[in-house]
Structures are given as C-alpha cells and as structure tokens.
C-alpha positions as a Markdown table, in Angstrom:
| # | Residue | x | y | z |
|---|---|---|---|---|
| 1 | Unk | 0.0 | 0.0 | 0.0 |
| 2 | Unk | 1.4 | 3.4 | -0.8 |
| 3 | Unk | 2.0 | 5.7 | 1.6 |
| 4 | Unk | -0.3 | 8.1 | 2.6 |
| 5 | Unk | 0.6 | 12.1 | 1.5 |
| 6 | Unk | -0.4 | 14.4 | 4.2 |
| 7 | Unk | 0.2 | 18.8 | 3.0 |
| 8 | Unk | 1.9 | 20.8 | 5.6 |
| 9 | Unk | -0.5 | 23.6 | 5.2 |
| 10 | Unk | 1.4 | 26.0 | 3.1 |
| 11 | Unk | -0.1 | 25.3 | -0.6 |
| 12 | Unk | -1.3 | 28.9 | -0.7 |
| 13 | Unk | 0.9 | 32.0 | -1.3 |
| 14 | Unk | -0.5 | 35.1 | -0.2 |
| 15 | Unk | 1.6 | 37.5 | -2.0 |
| 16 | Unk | 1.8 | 40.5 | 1.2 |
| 17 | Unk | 3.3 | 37.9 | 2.8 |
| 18 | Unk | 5.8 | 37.2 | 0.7 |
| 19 | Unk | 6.5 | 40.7 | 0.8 |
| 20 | Unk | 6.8 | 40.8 | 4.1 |
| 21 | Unk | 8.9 | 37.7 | 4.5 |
| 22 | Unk | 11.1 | 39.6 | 1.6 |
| 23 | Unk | 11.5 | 42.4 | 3.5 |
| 24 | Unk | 11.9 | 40.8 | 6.8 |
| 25 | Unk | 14.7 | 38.9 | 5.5 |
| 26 | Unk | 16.5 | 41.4 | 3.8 |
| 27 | Unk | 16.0 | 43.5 | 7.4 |
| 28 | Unk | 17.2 | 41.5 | 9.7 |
| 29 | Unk | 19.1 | 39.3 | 7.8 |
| 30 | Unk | 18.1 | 36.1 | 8.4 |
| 31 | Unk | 18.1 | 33.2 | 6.7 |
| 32 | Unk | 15.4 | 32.4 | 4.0 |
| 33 | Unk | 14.3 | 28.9 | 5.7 |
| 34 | Unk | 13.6 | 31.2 | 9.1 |
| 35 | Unk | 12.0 | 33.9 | 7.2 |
| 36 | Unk | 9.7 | 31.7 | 5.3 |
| 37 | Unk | 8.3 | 29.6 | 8.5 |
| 38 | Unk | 7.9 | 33.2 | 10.3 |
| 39 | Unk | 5.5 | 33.8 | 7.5 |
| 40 | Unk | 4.0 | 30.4 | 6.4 |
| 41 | Unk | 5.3 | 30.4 | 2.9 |
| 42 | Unk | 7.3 | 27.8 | 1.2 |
| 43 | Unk | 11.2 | 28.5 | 1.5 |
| 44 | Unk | 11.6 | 27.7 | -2.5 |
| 45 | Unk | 9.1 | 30.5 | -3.2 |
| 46 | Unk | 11.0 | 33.1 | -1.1 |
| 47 | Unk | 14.2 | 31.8 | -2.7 |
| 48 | Unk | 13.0 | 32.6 | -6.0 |
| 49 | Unk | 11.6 | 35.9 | -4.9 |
| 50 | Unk | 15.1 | 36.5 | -4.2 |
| 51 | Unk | 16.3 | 35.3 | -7.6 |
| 52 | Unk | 14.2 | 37.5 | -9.2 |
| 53 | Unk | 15.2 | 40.3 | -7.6 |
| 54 | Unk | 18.7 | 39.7 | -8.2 |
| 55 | Unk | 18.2 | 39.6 | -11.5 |
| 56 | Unk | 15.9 | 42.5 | -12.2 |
| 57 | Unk | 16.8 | 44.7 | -9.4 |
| 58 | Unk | 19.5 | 45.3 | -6.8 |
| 59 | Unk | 18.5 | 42.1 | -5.0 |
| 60 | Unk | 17.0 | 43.7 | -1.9 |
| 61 | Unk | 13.9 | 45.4 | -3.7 |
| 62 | Unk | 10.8 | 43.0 | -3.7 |
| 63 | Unk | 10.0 | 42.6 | -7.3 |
| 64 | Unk | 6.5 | 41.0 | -8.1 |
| 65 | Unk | 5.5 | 38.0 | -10.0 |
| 66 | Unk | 4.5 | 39.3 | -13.9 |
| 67 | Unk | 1.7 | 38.1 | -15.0 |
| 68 | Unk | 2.3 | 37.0 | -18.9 |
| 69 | Unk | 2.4 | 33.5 | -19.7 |
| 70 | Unk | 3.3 | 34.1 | -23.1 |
| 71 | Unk | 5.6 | 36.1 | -24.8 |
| 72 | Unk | 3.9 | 38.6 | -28.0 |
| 73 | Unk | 5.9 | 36.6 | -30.3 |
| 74 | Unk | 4.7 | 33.3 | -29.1 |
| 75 | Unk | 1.0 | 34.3 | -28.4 |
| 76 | Unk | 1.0 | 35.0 | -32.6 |
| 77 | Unk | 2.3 | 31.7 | -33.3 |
| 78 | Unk | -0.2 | 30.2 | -30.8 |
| 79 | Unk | -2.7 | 32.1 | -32.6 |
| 80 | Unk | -1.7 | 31.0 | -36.3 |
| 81 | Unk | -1.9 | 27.6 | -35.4 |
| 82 | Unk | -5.5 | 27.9 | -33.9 |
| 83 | Unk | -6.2 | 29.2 | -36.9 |
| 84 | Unk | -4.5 | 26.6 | -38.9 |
| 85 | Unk | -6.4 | 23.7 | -36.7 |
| 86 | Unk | -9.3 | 25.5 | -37.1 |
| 87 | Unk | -9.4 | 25.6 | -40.9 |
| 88 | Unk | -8.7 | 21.7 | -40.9 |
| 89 | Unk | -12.2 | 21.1 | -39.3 |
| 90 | Unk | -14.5 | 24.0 | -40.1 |
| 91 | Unk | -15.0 | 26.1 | -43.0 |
| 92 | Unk | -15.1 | 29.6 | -41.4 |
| 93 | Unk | -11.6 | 31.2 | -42.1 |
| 94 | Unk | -10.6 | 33.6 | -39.3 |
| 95 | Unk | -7.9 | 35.5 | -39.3 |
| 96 | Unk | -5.4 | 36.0 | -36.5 |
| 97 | Unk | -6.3 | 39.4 | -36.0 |
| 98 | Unk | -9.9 | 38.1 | -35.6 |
| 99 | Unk | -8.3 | 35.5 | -33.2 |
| 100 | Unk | -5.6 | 37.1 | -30.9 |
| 101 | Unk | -5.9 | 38.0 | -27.5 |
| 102 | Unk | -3.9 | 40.9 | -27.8 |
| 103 | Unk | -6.2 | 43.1 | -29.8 |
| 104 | Unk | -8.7 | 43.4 | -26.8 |
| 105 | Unk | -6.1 | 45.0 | -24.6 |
C-alpha cells in the first residue's frame, strides 16, 4: 500500500506575505528557511523571490511576479496555429487578428 501524503498547510501563497517575508529577511538578515516559517510560505518561493530580484533589481527590492504567460511573439504563433487547426475542421476562415488576444487589450 502506498504511503499516505499528508500537506503541511502551506499550498497557498499570499503574495503580502511574501512581501513581508522579503522584506523581513532582507532586514534582519536572516536566513530564508527562518524567514519563510515566520510567515507560512514555502522556502523555495521566497528563494525565487530572491532570484528574481537579483536579477531585475538590486536584490534587496521585492519585485512582483508578472503576469504574462506568453511572450507577444509566441501568443502570434499560438494564434496562427488555432487558426491553422481550425481551418482543418470548419469552413469559417478567421484571421489571426480576428483571433488574438492581444487586440482586446
């Protein structure tokens, strides 16, 4: 019988406190492991909070999570191949303006 998988409680991030566990951190500095149990987020995500500061900042300015998925380039392929698949099984012909995300931002 497999073993049974019991969750330490810390599957949700709430993204003030990984502020504050950034800022507390960089602070007082402790280390991330102490910093992430004083706040009940997972040490890996304050780590790459970390990395991502370090590489888009000075590495001791939070720096939040960005919210594309996609890259424009890729979101136009993505696109062009929806339309593509779409052709193969329906005879409406959209085009990938007609298509894309983008042009309702």
């Amino acid at each position: 019988m497999p073993h049974k998988f019991t969750s330490m409680g810390k599957c949700e991030t709430n993204r003030t406190n990984q502020e504050k566990a950034f800022n507390y951190r960089v602070k007082t500095k402790c280390s991330i492991r102490e910093a992430s149990d004083k706040f009940s987020i997972k040490s890996r995500t304050l780590q790459e909070a970390f990395k991502r500061s370090r590489a888009k900042s000075d590495g001791t300015t939070y720096v939040p999570v960005e919210g594309k998925t996609f890259t424009a380039d890729q979101e136009t392929t993505l696109c062009q191949y929806a339309v593509t698949a779409a052709k193969c099984f329906t005879v409406y012909h959209a085009t990938v303006s007609e298509v894309s995300p983008m042009n309702t931002l």
